[in-house]
C-alpha positions as CSV (number, residue, x, y, z in Angstrom):
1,X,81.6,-105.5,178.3
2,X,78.7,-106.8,180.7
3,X,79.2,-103.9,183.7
4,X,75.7,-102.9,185.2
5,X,73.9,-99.5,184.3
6,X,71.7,-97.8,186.2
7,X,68.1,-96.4,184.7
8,X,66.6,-93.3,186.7
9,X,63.3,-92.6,186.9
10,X,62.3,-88.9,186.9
11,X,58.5,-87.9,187.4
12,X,56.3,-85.3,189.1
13,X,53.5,-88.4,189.2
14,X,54.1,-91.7,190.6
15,X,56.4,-92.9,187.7
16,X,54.7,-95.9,186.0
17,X,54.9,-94.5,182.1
18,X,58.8,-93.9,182.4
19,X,59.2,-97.0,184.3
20,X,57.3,-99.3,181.9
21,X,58.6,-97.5,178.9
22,X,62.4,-98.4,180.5
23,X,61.6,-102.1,181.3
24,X,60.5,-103.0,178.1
25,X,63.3,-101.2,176.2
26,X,65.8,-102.7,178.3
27,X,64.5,-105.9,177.9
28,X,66.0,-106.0,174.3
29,X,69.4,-105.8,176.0
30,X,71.4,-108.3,177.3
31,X,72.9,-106.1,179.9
32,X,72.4,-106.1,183.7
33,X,70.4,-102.9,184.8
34,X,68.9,-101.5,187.9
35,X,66.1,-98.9,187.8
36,X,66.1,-96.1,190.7
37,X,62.6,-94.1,190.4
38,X,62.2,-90.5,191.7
39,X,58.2,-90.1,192.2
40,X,56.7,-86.8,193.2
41,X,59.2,-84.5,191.9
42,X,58.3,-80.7,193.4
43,X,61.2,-78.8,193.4
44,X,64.4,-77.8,191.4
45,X,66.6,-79.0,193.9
46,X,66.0,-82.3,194.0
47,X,66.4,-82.4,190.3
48,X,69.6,-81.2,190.9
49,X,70.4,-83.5,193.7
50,X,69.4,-86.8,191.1
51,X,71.2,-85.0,188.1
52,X,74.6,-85.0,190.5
53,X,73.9,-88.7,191.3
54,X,73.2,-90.0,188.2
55,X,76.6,-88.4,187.0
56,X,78.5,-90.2,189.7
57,X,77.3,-93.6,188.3
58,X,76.6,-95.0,184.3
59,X,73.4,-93.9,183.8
60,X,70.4,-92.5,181.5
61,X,67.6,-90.6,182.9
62,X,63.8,-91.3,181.6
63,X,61.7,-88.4,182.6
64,X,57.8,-87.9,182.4
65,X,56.6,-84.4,183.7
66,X,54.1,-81.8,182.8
67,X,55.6,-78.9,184.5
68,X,57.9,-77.0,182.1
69,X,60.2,-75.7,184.7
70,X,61.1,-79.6,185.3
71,X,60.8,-80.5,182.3
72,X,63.4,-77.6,180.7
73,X,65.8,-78.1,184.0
74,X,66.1,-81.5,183.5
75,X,67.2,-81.4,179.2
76,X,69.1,-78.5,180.4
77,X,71.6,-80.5,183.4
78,X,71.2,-83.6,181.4
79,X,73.4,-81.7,178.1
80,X,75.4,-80.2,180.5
81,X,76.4,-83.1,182.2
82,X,76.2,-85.4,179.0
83,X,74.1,-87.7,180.6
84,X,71.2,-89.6,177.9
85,X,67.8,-88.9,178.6
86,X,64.5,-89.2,177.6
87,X,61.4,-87.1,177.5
88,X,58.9,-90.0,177.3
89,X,55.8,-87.7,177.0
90,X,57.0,-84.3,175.0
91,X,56.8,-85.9,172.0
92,X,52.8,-87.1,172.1
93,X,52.6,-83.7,174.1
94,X,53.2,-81.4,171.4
95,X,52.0,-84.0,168.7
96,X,48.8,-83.9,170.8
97,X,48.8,-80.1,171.6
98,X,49.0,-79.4,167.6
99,X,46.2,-82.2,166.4
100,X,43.9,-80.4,168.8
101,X,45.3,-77.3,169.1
102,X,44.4,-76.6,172.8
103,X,46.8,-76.3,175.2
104,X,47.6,-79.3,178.1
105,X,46.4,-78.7,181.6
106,X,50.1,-79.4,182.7
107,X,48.9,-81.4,185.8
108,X,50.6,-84.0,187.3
109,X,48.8,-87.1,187.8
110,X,45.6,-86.7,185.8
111,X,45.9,-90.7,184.7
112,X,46.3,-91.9,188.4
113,X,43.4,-89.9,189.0
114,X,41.6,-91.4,186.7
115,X,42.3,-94.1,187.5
116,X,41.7,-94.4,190.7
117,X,38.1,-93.4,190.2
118,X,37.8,-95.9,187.7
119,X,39.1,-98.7,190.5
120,X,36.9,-97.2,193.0
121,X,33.9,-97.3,190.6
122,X,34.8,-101.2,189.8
123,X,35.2,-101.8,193.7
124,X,31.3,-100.3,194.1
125,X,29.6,-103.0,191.4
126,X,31.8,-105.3,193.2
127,X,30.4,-104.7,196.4
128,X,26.6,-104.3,195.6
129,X,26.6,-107.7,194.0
130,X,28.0,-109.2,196.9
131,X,26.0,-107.8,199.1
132,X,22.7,-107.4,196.6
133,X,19.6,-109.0,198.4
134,X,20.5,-109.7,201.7
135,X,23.3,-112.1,200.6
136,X,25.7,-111.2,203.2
137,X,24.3,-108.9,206.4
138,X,28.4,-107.9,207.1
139,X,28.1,-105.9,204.3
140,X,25.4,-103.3,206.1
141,X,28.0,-101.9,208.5
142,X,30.5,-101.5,205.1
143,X,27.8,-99.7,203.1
144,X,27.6,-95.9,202.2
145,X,24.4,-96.8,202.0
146,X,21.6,-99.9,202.9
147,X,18.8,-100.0,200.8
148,X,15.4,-101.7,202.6
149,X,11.9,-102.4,200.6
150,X,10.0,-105.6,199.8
151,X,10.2,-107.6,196.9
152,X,10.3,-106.1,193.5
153,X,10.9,-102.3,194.6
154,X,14.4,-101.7,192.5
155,X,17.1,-102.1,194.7
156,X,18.6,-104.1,192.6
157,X,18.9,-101.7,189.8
158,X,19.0,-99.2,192.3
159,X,22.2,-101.0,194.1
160,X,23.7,-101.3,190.7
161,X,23.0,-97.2,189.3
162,X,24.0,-96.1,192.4
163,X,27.7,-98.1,192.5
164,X,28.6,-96.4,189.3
165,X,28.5,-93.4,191.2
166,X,31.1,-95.0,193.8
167,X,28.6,-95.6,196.4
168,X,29.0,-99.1,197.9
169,X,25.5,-100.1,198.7
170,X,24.0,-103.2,200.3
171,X,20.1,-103.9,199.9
172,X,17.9,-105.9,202.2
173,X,14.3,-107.3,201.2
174,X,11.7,-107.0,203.8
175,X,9.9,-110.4,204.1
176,X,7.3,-110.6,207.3
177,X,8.4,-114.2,207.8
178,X,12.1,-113.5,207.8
179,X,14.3,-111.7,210.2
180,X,15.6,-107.9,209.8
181,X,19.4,-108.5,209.9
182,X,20.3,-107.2,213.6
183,X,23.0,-104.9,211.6
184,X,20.2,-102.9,209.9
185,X,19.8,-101.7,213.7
186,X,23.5,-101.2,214.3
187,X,24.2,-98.3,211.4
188,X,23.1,-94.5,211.7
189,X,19.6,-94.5,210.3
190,X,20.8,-91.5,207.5
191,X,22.4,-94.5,206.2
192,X,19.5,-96.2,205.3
193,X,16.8,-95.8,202.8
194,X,13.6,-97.2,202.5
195,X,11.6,-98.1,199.2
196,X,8.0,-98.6,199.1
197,X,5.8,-98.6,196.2
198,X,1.9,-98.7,194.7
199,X,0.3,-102.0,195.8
200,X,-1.3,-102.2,191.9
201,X,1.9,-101.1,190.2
202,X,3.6,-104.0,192.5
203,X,1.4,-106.5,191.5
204,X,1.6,-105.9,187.7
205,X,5.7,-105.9,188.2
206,X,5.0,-109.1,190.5
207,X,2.6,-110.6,187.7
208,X,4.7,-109.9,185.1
209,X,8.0,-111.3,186.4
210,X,6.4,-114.7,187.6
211,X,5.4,-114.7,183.5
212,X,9.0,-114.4,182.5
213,X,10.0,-117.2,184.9
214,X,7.1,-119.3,183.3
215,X,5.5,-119.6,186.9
216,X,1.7,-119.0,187.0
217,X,0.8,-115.7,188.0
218,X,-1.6,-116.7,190.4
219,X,1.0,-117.2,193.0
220,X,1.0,-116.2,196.2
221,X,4.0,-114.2,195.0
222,X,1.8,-111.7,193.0
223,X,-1.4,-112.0,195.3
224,X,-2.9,-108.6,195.9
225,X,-3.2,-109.3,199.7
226,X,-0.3,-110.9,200.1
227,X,1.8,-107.8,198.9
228,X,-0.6,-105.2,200.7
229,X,0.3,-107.7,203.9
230,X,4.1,-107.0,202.6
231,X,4.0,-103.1,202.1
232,X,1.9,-102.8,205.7
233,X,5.0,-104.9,207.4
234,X,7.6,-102.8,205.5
235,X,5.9,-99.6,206.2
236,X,6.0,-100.5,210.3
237,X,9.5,-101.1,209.9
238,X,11.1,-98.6,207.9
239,X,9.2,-95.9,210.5
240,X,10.3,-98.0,213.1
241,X,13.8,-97.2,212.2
242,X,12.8,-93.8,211.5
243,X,14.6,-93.6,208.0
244,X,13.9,-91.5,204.7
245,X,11.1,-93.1,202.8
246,X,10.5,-93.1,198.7
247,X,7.8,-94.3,196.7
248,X,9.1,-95.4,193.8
249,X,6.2,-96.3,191.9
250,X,6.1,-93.3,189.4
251,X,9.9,-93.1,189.1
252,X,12.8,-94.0,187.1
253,X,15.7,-95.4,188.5
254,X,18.3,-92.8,187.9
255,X,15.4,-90.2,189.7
256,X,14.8,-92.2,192.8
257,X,19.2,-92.8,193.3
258,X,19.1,-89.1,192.2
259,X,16.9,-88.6,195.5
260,X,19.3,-90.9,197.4
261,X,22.3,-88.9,196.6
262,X,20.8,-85.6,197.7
263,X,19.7,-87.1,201.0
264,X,23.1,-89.0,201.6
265,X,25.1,-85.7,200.5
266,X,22.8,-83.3,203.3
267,X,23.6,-86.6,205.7
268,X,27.2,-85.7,205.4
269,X,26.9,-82.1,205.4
270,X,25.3,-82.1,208.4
């Protein structure tokens, strides 16, 4: 016998656990199958409507839902109608549910959720090191948010913090001899944040990272007047464009992006 069956897919989420659960079982098999998936499940009556399909044809029904109405319904019309199913998640359900003894939020979805902010999260840190240090200036008009400050003012780090919080941020030094990329001009100026710092605590950063490279720290890199000719220039602009302003010298990373947050959540309250 080699005739073709047909595996239905039942789920009040998208479908995936069921689905992947049916391939790989089926794979064992050397029969010819097709899988028909029912995503989104909301009501009774469409239950009904795949139960009364899936009879017509030779069939087994995997399900994976949270809601007990569904869930009940669907073992129910499967008996009646002597149709095989599966309950892919019932079992770790209750074998969960008694390990921890708490009940399960019955929500459909949770994992997609999930993991969609995990993707989003991943898409962020992609971003920011793309577009970390003026690499790329297309990447201003994608931001949520364009960090501007001279050499040694965290953006880096703060790029990086602020990504795992699913902002997609782009950061632009400020360097007197080098162009402001014309974009910087081209975004809402809520969008754009401005870092400045204590000349003294710069310099010791400045002297101290020229060590670690094994440069001298007599470089113009770390000259005193050189970065009070930096700050000045960075100071024009950033008032210039009119944008918030933080001085990080006295603060963590996580309190200045804790700063940025508030300011970019009033932006979009506004």
């Amino acid at each position: 016998m080699n005739s073709r069956y047909m595996i239905y897919i039942v789920s009040d989420s998208i479908g995936e656990t069921a689905e992947y659960v049916a391939r790989a079982t089926a794979a064992q098999f050397e029969r010819d199958y097709e899988i028909v998936k029912f995503p989104f499940i909301r009501d009774t009556s469409k239950i009904e409507e795949i139960i009364e399909d899936a009879d017509a044809h030779h069939s087994i029904i995997l399900y994976t839902t949270v809601v007990d109405e569904f869930r009940d319904l669907l073992k129910k019309r499967c008996e009646e109608k002597n149709i095989p199913s599966i309950d892919v998640m019932s079992t770790a359900m209750y074998a969960f549910k008694s390990f921890l003894n708490l009940e399960p939020k019955h929500e459909p979805g949770i994992i997609r959720r999930l993991d969609e902010k995990y993707f989003k999260k991943v898409e962020a840190i992609e971003f920011a090191v793309k577009y970390d240090d003026g690499k790329d200036p297309r990447g201003i008009k994608k931001a949520d948010v364009v960090l501007l400050g001279v050499s040694r003012t965290s953006k880096t780090p703060l790029s990086m913090y602020l990504a795992n919080k699913n902002l997609k941020v782009a950061n632009v030094p400020l360097v007197p001899e080098v162009p402001i990329p014309r974009e910087v001009y081209e975004i809402p100026k809520e969008k754009i944040i401005g870092l400045t710092t204590n000349p003294i605590k710069l310099n010791e950063i400045r002297q101290e990272r020229l060590k670690a490279l094994g440069l001298s720290d007599t470089a113009t890199y770390a000259n005193l007047d050189r970065i009070l000719e930096e700050l000045d220039y960075a100071d024009k602009v950033m008032k210039d464009i009119d944008c918030p302003i933080i001085d990080v010298a006295t603060k963590a990373v996580e309190e200045t992006a804790n700063i940025i947050i508030e300011i970019m959540r009033a932006y979009q309250l506004d």
